[in-house]
N, C-alpha and C positions, 0 to 999 in steps of 0.2 A: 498472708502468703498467697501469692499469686500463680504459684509453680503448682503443676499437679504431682509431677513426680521429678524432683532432680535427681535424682539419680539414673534416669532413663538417657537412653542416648539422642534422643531426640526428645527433649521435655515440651510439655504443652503448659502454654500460660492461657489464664483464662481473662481473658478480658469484657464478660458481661453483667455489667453494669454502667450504671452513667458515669461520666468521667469528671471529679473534682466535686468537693464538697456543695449544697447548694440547702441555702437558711433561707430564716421563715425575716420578716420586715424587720424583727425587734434584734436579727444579728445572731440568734441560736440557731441551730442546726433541725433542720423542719424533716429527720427521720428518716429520709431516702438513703438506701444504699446506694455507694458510689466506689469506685477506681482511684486511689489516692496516685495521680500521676509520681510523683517525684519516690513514692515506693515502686511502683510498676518499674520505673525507670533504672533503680539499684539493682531490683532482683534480676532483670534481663540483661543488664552488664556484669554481674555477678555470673548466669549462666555462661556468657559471652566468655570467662576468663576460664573456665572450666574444660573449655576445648570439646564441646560437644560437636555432635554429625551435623547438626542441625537445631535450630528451633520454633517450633508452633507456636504463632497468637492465634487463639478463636476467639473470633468478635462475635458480640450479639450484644449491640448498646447501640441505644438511642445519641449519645454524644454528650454535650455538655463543656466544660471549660475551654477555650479554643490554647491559650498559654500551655494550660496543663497536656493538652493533646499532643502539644508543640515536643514537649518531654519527652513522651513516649515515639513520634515519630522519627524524631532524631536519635534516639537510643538503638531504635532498626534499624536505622540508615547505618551509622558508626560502628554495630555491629560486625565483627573480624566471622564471626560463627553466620553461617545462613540462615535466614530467617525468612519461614513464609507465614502469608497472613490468611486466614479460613475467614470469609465470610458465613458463619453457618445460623441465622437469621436474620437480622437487622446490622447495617453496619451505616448509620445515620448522622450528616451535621458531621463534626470533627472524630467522630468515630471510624467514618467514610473515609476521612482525608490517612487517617491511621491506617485503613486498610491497605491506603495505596502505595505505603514504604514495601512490602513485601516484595521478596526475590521472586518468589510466586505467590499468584494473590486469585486464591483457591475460593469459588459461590457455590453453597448448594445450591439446585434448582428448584429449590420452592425461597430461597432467599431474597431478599431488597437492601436496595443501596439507595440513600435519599442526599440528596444537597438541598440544603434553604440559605434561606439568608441570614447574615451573622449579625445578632441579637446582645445586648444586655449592656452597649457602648454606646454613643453618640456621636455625631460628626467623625473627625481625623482618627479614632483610636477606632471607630468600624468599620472605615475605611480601609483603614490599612490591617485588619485582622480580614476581612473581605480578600485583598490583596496576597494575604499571607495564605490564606485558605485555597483560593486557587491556583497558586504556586505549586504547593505541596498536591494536589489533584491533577494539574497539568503537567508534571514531570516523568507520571509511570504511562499518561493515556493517551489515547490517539484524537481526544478536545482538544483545541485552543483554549487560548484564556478566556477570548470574547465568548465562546458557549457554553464553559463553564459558569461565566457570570450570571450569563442570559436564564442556565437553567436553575441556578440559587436563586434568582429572584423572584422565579414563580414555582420555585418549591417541587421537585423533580425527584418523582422513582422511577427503579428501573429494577428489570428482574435481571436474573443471572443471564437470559441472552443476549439482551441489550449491551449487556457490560462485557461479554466479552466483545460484539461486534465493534462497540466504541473502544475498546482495551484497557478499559477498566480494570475487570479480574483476566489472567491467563487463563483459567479453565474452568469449567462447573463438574460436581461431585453431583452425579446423579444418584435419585432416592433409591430406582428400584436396583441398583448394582449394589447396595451397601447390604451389610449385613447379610454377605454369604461365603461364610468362612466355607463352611463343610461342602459349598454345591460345588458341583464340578461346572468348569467356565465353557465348553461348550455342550448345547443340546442334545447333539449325539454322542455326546458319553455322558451325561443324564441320563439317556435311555435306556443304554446299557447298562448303568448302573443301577438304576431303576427295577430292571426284570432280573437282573441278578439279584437282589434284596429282599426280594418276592419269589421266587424259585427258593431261595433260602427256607422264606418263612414257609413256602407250605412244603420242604418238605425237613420243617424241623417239627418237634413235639413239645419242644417249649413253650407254651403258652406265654409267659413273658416277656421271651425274646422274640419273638412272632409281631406282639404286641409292638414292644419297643422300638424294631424295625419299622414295622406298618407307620408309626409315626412318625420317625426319622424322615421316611421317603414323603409322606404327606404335607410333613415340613417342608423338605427340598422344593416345592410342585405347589407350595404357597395354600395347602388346603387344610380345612380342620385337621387335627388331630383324630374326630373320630370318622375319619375320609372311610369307606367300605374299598375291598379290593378292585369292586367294580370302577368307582369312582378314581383310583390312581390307574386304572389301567385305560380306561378314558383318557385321563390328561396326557398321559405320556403319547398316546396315540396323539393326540393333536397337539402333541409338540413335536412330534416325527412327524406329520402332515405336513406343519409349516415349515418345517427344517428342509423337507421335500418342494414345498414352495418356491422356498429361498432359493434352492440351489436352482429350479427350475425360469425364476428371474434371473437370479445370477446370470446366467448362459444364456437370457435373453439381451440384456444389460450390454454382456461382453459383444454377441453377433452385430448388433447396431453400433459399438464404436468401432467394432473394426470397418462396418460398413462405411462411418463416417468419416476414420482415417483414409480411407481408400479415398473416395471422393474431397476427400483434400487435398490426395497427392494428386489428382484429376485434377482440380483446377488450380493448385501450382502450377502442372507442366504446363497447364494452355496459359496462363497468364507469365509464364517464361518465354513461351512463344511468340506470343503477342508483344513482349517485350523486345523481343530480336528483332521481329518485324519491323518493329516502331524506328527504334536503334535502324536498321537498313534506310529506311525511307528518309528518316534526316539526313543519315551522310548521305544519300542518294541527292535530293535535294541542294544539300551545302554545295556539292561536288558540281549540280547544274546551274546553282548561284553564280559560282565560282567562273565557270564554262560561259556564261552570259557575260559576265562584267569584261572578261579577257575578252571576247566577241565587241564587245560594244565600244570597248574602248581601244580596241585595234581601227577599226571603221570611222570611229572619231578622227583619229591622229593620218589615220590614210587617205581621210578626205581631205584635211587642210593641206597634206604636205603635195596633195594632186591640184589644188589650190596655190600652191605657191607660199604659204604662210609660215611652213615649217621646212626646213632643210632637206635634201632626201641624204637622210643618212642613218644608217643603221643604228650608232649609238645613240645622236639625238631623238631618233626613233623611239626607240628602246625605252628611252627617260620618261618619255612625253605618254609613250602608254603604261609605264609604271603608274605616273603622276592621275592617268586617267582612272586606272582601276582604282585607286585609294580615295579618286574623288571626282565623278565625272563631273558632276554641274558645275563645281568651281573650275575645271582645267577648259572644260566649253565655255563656259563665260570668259574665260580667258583669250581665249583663241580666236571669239568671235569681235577683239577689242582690237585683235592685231592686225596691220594691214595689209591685205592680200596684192601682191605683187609682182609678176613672176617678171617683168621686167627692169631693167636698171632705170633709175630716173634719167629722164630727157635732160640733158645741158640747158641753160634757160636761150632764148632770143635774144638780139640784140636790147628790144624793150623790157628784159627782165630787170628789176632792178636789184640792186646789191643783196637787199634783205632777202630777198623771193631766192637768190642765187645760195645763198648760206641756209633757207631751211631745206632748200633739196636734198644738199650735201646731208644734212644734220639726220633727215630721212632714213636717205640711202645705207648711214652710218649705224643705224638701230636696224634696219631690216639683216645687217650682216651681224650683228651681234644677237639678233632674233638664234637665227639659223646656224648660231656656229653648235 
């Protein structure tokens, strides 16, 4: 039985030991405890049907069958009831890969998480348990598959902060938090609790109860049992010092970000400034781009039509400087191809002859089709 208590509303399964049977050459059983996966597997779908709040696997196993692990992982996953997984020593090999079905997937901090490489196959059948292994690893964490490979093959720990920075586990259960039902969870009211407890005992006359006190609080305050009055009134004092500390960083802490916030919003506004500026000086620019081309290309077209080359007429004006702001080198290489004229072609002489008489006309003919 793998349940600690079913009947709890939140049961805890215990899963440390190695996972699946493992014999000696001759085929018997070589005496190691182990995790019979396909029971593990009933009893946590059994809770699952029970309709509980919740349920605990704590792991502390080295690993061992990667099939049988397959079992149990899948029985997390499938589970309708939430399930988180405690790393609370070892959670090694397919034990690891089990950790990582958890809805939360809880490390002490003195715990390890290990991947190696998948053993006890050859060729295609470790290949693809290899495969399978980092499947089930790269689905809850924040590795790829190629780093996960990389770190089985050279055999990879890691403590609890590592795994949560990679996302391995969601959170670490630190040591010194556990196990303090009775302290009260801030400092200063330990203290006060503290001289309350001790005002009691001295001015009770119970010897007993004096006693029983005195160790209660020597408890809370982490010291022997047979702590002297001097000795708790000591500690508490220097946990009201550091509480006095704290709060006196604290308020250093806070004056420097606000200090920081400030000169953030500083050099926001100048770099909104400097932004405006910038924004002004291009349109200012575009706008003299602009103002130049309509200059250069008024001056083009006013000098051929002062030339003779171009018509003087407003609309064809108009066109010819259009033509030039969208493209002057090609409208001047144009212009500079037509032939400047500003008089009608001569009639030829008697010695002109026929041909010479019909390219004048042919001329004359294109200069007015130039110019309309």
């Amino acid at each position: 039985m793998y349940i600690v208590d079913i009947n709890s509303e939140e049961p805890i399964m215990l899963l440390n030991k190695q996972i699946g049977m493992t014999c000696n050459e001759d085929g018997t059983w070589d005496g190691e405890l182990y995790i019979e996966p396909t029971e593990f597997q009933e009893q946590l779908l059994q809770l699952d049907a029970l309709g509980k709040k919740r349920i605990q696997v704590w792991i502390n196993s080295v690993g061992g069958s990667v099939v049988g692990g397959m079992s149990i992982f899948n029985a997390i996953l499938k589970s309708k009831t939430p399930v988180d997984t405690y790393n609370v020593g070892i959670a090694a090999s397919i034990a690891g890969a089990i950790f990582m079905a958890g809805r939360k997937r809880v490390m002490s901090d003195y715990a390890q998480f290990m991947m190696h490489p998948v053993s006890g196959g050859s060729g295609a059948s470790t290949s693809a348990m290899t495969d399978s292994v980092i499947k089930m690893i790269e689905a809850k964490c924040g590795l790829d598959g190629k780093q996960i490979k990389n770190m089985m093959d050279c055999t990879t720990w890691m403590g609890a902060s590592d795994c949560l920075m990679n996302g391995i586990c969601t959170d670490i259960e630190v040591t010194k938090e556990s196990n303090k039902k009775n302290m009260p969870s801030v400092t200063s009211e330990m203290y006060a609790y503290s001289n309350k407890l001790i005002l009691e005992n001295f001015n009770s006359n119970n010897k007993n109860k004096n006693t029983m006190s005195l160790t209660k609080v020597s408890n809370m305050l982490g010291l022997n049992d047979d702590a002297t009055q001097e000795n708790i009134v000591a500690e508490i004092t220097k946990l009201s010092n550091n509480l006095t500390n704290a709060n006196l960083e604290k308020d250093s802490y806070k004056t420097q970000a606000e200090t920081l916030q400030a000169e953030i919003e500083a050099t926001t506004n100048k770099l909104n400034e400097l932004q405006s500026n910038y924004d002004a000086m291009v349109a200012e620019k575009e706008a003299s781009e602009v103002s130049a081309k309509e200059l250069a290309a008024t001056n083009l077209i006013t000098d051929f039509v002062n030339k003779g080359g171009i018509k003087n007429d407003e609309a064809i004006i108009a066109k010819w400087v259009n033509r030039a702001k969208a493209d002057y080198a090609d409208t001047e290489s144009i212009l500079k191809e037509m032939p400047i004229n500003k008089q009608a072609p001569q009639m030829p002489n008697t010695a002109t002859t026929s041909n010479q008489f019909v390219e004048g006309a042919d001329l004359h003919k294109r200069l007015k089709d130039l110019n309309k």
